[in-house]
C-alpha positions in Angstrom: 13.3 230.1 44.6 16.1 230.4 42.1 15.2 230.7 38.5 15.4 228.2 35.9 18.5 230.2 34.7 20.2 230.1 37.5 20.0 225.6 37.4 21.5 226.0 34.2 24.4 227.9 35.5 25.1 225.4 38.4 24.9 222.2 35.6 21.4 221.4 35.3 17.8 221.0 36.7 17.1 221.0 40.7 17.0 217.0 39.7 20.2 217.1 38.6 21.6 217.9 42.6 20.6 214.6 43.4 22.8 212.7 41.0 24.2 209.7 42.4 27.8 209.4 44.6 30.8 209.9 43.1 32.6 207.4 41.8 35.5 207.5 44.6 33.4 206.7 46.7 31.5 203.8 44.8 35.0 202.7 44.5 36.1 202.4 48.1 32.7 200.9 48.9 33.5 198.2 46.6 37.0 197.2 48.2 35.3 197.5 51.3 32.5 194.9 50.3 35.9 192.9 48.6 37.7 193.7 51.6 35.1 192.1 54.2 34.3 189.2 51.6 38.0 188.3 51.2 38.0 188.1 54.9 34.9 186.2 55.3 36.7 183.7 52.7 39.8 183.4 54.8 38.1 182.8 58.1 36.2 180.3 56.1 39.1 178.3 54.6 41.0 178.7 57.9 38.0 177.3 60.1 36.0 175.1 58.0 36.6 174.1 54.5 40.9 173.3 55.5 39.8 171.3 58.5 37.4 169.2 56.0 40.3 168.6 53.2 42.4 167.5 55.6 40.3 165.2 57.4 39.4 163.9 53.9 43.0 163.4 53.2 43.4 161.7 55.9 40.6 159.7 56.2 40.9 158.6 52.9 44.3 156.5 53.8 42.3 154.8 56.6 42.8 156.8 59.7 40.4 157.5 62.2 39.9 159.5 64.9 37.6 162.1 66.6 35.4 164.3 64.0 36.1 168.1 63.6 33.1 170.0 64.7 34.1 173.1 65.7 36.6 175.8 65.9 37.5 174.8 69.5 38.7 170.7 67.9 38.5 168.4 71.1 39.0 171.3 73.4 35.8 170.3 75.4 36.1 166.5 75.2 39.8 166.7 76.4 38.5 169.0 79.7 35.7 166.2 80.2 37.9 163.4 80.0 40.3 165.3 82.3 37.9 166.0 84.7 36.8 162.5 84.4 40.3 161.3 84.9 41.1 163.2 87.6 38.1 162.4 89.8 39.6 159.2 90.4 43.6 158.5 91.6 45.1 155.6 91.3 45.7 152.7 93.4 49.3 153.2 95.4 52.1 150.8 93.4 50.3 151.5 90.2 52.1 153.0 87.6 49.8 152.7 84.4 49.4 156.5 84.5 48.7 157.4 80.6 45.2 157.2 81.1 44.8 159.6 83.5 47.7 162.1 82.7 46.9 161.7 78.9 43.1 160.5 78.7 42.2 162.4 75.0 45.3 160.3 73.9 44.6 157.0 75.1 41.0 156.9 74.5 41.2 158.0 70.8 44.1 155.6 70.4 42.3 152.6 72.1 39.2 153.2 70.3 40.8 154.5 66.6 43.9 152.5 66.8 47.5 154.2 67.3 47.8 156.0 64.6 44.5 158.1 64.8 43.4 161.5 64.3 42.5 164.0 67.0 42.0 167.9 66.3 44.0 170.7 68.0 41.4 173.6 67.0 41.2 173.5 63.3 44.8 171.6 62.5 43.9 167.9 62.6 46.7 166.2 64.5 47.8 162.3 64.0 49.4 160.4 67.2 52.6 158.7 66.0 53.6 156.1 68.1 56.0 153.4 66.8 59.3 154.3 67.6 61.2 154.4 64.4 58.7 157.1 62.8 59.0 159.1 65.9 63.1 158.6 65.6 62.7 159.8 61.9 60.9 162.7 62.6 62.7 163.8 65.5 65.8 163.1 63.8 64.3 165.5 60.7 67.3 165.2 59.0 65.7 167.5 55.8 64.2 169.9 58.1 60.4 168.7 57.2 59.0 169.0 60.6 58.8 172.1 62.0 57.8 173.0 65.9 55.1 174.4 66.5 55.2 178.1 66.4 53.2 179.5 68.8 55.4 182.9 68.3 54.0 185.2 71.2 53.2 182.6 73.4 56.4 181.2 73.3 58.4 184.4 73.8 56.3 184.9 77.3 58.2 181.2 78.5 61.8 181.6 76.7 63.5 182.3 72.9 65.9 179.7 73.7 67.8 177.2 71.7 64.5 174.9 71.8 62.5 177.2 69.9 65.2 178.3 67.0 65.0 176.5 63.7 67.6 176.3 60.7 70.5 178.5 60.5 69.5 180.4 64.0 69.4 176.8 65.5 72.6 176.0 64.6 74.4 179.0 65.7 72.8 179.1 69.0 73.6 175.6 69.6 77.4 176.1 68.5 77.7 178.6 70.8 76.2 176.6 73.2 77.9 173.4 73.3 80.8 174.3 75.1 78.6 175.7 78.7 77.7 171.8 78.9 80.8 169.9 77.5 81.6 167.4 80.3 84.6 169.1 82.0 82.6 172.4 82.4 79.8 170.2 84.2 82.2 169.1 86.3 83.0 172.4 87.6 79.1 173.1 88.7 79.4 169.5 90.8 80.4 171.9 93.8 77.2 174.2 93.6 75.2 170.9 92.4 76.7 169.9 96.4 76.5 172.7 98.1 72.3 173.2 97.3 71.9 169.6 98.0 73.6 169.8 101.7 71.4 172.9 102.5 68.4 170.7 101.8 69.5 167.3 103.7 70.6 169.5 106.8 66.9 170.8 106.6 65.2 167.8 106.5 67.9 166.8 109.3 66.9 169.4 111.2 62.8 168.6 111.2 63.7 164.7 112.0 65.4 166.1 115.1 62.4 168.5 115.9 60.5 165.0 115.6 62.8 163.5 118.2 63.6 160.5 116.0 60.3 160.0 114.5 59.6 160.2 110.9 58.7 163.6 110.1 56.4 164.4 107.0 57.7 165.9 103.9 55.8 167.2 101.2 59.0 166.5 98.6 57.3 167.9 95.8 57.5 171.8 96.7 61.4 170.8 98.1 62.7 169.5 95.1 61.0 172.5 93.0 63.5 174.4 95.8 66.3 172.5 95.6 66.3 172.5 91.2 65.6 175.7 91.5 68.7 176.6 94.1 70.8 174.7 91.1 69.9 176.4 88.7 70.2 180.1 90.1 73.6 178.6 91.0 75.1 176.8 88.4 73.4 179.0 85.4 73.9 182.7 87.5 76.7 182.1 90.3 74.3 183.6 92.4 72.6 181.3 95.5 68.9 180.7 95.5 67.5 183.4 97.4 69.4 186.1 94.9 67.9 184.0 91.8 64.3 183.8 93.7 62.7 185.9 92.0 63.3 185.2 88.7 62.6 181.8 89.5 59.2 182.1 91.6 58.1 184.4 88.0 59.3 182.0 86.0 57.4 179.1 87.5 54.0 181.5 87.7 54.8 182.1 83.9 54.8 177.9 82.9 51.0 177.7 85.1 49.6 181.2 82.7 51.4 179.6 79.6 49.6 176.2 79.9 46.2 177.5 80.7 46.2 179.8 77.8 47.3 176.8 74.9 43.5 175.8 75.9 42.4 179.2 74.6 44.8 179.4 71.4 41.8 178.2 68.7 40.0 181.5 69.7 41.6 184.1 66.9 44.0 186.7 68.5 43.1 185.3 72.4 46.3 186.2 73.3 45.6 190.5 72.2 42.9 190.7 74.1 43.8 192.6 77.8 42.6 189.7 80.0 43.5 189.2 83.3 46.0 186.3 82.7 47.5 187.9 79.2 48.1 191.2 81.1 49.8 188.9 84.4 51.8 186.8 81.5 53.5 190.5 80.1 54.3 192.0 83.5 56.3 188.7 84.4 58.2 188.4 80.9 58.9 192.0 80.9 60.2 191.8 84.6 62.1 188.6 84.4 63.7 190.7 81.4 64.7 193.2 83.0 66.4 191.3 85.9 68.0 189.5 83.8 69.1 192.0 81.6 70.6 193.5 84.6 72.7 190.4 85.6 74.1 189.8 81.8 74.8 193.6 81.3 77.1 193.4 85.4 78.5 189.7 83.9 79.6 191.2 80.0 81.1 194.7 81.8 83.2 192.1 83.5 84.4 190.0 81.1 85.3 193.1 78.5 87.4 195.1 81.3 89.1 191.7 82.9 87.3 192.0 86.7 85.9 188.5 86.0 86.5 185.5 87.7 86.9 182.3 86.0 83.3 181.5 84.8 81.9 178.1 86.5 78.4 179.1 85.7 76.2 178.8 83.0 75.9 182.2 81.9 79.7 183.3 82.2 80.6 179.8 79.8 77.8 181.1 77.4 79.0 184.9 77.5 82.6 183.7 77.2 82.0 181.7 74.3 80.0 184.1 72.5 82.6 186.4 72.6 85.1 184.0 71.0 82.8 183.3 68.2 82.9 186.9 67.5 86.9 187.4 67.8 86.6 184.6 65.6 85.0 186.4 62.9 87.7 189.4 63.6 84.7 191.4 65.3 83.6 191.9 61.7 79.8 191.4 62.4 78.1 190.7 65.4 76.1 188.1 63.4 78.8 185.7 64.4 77.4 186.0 67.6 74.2 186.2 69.6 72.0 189.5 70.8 71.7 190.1 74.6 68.2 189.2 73.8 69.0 185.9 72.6 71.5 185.4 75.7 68.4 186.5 78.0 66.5 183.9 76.0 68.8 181.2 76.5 68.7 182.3 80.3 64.8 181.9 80.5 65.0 178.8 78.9 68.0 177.3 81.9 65.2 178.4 84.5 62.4 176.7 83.3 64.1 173.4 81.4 66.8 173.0 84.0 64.7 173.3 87.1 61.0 171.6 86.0 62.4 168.3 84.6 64.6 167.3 87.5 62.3 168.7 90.4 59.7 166.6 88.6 61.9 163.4 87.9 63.1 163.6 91.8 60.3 163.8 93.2 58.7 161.0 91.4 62.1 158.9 92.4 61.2 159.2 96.1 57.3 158.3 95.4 58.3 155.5 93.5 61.0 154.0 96.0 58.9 154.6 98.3 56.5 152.5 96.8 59.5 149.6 96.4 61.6 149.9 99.1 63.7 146.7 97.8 65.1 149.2 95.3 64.8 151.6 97.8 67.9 149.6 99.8 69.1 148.9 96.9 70.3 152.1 95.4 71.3 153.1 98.8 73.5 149.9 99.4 75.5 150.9 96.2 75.4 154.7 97.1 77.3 154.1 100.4 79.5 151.3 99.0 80.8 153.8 97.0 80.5 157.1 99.2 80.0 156.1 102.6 77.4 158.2 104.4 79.0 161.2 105.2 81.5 161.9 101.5 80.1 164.5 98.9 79.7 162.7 95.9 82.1 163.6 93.2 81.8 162.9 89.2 84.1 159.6 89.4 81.5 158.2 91.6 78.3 159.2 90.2 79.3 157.9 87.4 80.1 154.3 88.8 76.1 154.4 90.2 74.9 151.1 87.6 71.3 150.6 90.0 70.9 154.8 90.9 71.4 155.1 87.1 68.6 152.1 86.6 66.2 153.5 88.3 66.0 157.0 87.3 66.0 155.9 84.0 62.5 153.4 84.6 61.0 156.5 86.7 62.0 158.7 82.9 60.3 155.7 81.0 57.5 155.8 83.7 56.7 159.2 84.8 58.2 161.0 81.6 58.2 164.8 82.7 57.3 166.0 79.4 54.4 163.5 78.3 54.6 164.8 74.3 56.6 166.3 71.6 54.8 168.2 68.9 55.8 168.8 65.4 54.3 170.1 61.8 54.8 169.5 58.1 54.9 172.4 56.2 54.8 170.9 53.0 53.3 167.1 51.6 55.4 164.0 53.5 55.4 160.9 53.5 55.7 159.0 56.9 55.2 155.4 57.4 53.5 154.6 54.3 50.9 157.8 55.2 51.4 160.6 52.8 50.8 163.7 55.1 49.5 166.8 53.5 50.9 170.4 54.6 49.8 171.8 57.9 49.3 168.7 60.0 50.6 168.3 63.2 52.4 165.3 64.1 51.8 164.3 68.0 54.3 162.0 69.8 53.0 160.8 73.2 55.8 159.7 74.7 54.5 158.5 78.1 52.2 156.3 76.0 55.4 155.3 74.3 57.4 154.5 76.9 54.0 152.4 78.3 53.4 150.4 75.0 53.3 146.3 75.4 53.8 146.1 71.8 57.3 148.3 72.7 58.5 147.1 76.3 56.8 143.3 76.9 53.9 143.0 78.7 55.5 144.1 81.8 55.7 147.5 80.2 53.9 149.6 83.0 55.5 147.8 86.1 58.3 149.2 87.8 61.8 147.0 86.4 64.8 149.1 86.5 66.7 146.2 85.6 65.3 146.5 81.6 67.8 148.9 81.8 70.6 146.7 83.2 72.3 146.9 79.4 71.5 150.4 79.1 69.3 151.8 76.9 69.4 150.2 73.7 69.0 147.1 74.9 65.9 148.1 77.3 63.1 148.1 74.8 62.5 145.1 71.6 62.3 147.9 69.2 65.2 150.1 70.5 65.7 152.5 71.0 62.5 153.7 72.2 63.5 155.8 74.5 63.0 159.1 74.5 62.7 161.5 78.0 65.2 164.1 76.1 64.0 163.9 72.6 66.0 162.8 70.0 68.4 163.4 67.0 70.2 166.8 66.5 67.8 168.4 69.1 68.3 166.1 71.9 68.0 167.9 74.7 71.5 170.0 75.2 71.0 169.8 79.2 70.2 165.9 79.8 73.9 165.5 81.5 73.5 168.3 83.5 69.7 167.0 84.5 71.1 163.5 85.7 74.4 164.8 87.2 71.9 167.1 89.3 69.5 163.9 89.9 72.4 161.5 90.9 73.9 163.7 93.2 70.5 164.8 94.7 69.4 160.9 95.1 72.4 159.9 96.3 72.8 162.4 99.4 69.1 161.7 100.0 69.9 158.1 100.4 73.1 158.3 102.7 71.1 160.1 105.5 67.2 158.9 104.7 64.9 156.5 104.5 61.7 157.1 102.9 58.2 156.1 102.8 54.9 157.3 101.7 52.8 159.0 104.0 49.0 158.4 104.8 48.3 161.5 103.5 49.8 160.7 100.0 47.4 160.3 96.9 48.6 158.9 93.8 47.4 160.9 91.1 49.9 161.6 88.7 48.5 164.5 86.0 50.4 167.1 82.9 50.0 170.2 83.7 53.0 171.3 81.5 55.2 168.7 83.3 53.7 165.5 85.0 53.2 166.6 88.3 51.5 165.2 91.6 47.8 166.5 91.4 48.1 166.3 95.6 51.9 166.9 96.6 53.8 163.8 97.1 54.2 163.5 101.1 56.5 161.4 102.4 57.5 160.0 105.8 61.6 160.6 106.4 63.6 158.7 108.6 67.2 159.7 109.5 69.8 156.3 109.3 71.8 155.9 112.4 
């Protein structure tokens, strides 16, 4: 035992040796404490006491809407109304289809009024449906109203033009411009052609095998096909079965990308190693590495003069990325974009160029097929003007009054992309509704474009002739149209979409006749695009 001498020499009684902690460590136990409470505050603020201001804020100017509840906002009443919804299709000729491809929308809007409030996790969101505020904030000439950045998410689908804002925006879209200035989209005509014979010689070739009967045609997995032979085409040079499999990854991608926005109110769902997170970054890093290849065999090309003359998408933008930079004297390479950002602007041709007109086409054929007067119609003026053997060329699609009609009614109809998103990041004012910061503005434009109030009270039948003084004329508070968006961001590629369309329609029409099959259901749903729930089988006929 040691001696009472030795505790003095070691600083004081055997007492003494349980003295409390040092302070170093009472000091990083209290900034832990702080840490974990500042956290605690922050997840509070994020998930609960924000929500509840806002909804104040909002309620207090008289808008209703569903009540926030929970982290997950309407997340489970949007998947019962979907499933509700979807149990049911709807009755063949019908084309009221915002209540079953958008039944959150129209319920809350029916019930709250138009202008209501529904909640996308914890960010309340306000439908805004008149078509001058959706004109002013798609037009956003001040830059108030942002996109939605979903960041990671949105680098697994493309970093393309849609997704840049300010300065980045505007550079990519300068350099841009010139791949889709009219004479240049005149050049793709001939692959546009070329991909459209291949299919009608198919579909030739199965009437024959049906010795002259009609033969049935699921058209919704042949026009996926046939956009996405244009694309590979007209963006790559390359033919459909070189481009397949970026595009068969690409589509896979849009299917992981949409089931994982339902999970995005969980906090960091999209670091966690699930199955479909891990499946969504072995396709993005695969689709950029074949693409990566191509741009790096297309750039060696151009620099050392073994090019051809670029009729593609990619060898337009590359070419005119490289002026942009002799234009600066080769000074900086900010004058131009990465090979990241061309590979973005790639991803983003694969998945805008080939989903909206494999969806708008194959809605054309259900939809004639359903009014076979305008079926005969559009054919009539096709081979008026073609014949039924001619290639359509640019001077004649562009004499097409009726084809043009009616792909514009199955737009306003079957609108591909049923809503646009945006989200103030500061205090606005918007129809007489003074928005606070962090609200996110939702513009349903299928139930736009089925509004009675907007189009007459014929507003959900099929009357291509609305359209008969094009489009500003179509609607009594015009324009109110809005398939491609609108304002500075239209969308860059809506010539190239309906060139593609015309000519697809119009060498469908010089050797077919169409009708819907027995096996057809009509049950139109958004899943990313509005898509046929079933396939959309058709019975062909080949014209004599």
């Amino acid at each position: 035992m040691a001696s009472s001498g030795e505790a003095a020499l070691l600083g004081g009684s055997v007492g003494d040796a349980r003295a409390p902690p040092l302070p170093w460590k009472l000091l990083a136990l209290l900034c832990a404490a702080l840490a974990v409470a500042w956290c605690a505050v922050r997840a509070l603020e994020w998930a609960w006491w924000r929500p509840r201001r806002l909804a104040r804020a909002l309620r207090s100017q008289g808008l209703c809407g569903t009540s926030y509840r929970s982290l997950a906002g309407d997340a489970a009443l949007t998947e019962e109304l979907n499933r509700e919804a979807r149990s049911r299709p709807l009755p063949l000729g019908c084309h009221d289809v915002a209540p079953r491809a958008m039944p959150l929308f129209h319920q809350t809007m029916k019930e709250h009024g138009k202008t209501s409030i529904t909640w996308f996790g914890p960010v309340p969101r306000v439908t805004i449906t008149k078509p001058e505020l959706v004109r002013e904030v798609l037009s956003n000439k001040f830059g108030h109203y942002e996109k939605l950045k979903l960041r990671k998410l949105q680098r697994m689908l493309h970093n393309g033009l849609g997704s840049h804002e300010g300065d980045k925006w505007a550079k990519h879209r300068r350099i841009i411009n010139p791949a889709f200035h009219l004479e240049k989209l005149k050049r793709m005509l001939p692959a546009f052609a070329a991909c459209c014979t291949d299919l009608v010689e198919r579909w030739e070739g199965l009437v024959a095998d049906g010795q002259q009967q009609p033969c049935e045609v699921d058209v919704w997995p042949e026009m996926q096909n046939l956009t996405g032979d244009v694309i590979s085409r007209a963006a790559f040079g390359s033919s459909y079965l070189e481009g397949r499999r970026i595009f068969q990854l690409q589509g896979e991608q849009v299917q992981l990308v949409v089931q994982a926005m339902h999970k995005l109110h969980i906090p960091g769902y999209l670091y966690l190693p699930t199955k479909t997170n891990r499946r969504m970054k072995r396709i993005a890093s695969e689709i950029q590495e074949l693409l990566k290849g191509i741009i790096a065999k297309r750039e060696n090309a151009l620099r050392t003069g073994g090019g051809a003359a670029s009729d593609d998408l990619l060898g337009l933008l590359l070419e005119s990325n490289m002026e942009h930079c002799r234009g600066d004297g080769g000074k900086s390479k900010a004058s131009g974009i990465t090979t990241d950002d061309v590979i973005g602007e790639c991803k983003l041709f694969y998945f805008a160029g080939m989903e909206t007109t494999s969806v708008l086409l194959t809605w054309t054929m259900v939809v004639l097929s359903m009014h076979p007067e305008w079926q005969d119609r559009a054919r009539e003026e096709v081979l008026h003007v073609f014949g039924d053997r001619t290639t359509p060329d640019y001077d004649g699609l562009s004499r097409l009054r009726i084809v043009t009609m009616v792909l514009y009614e199955v737009l306003r109809l079957y609108t591909p992309l049923t809503a646009l998103q945006r989200q103030t990041y500061k205090p606005m004012e918007l129809g007489g509704v003074r928005y606070p910061a962090g609200v996110m503005l939702m513009l349903p434009l299928l139930c736009i474009h089925h509004d009675k109030d907007v189009w007459g009270p014929d507003a959900s039948e099929f009357r291509p002739q609305r359209f008969a003084e094009g489009v500003s004329r179509a609607s009594r508070d015009a324009p109110a149209f809005f398939p491609f968006g609108w304002g500075p961001r239209i969308c860059i590629g809506q010539s190239f979409a309906l060139l593609e369309a015309k000519m697809g329609l119009s060498m469908i029409l010089q050797r077919f006749a169409f009708e819907l099959s027995p096996a057809y259901t009509h049950a139109p749903f958004a899943h990313g695009m509005l898509q046929p729930e079933h396939g959309a089988q058709v019975m062909l006929r080949r014209l004599p």
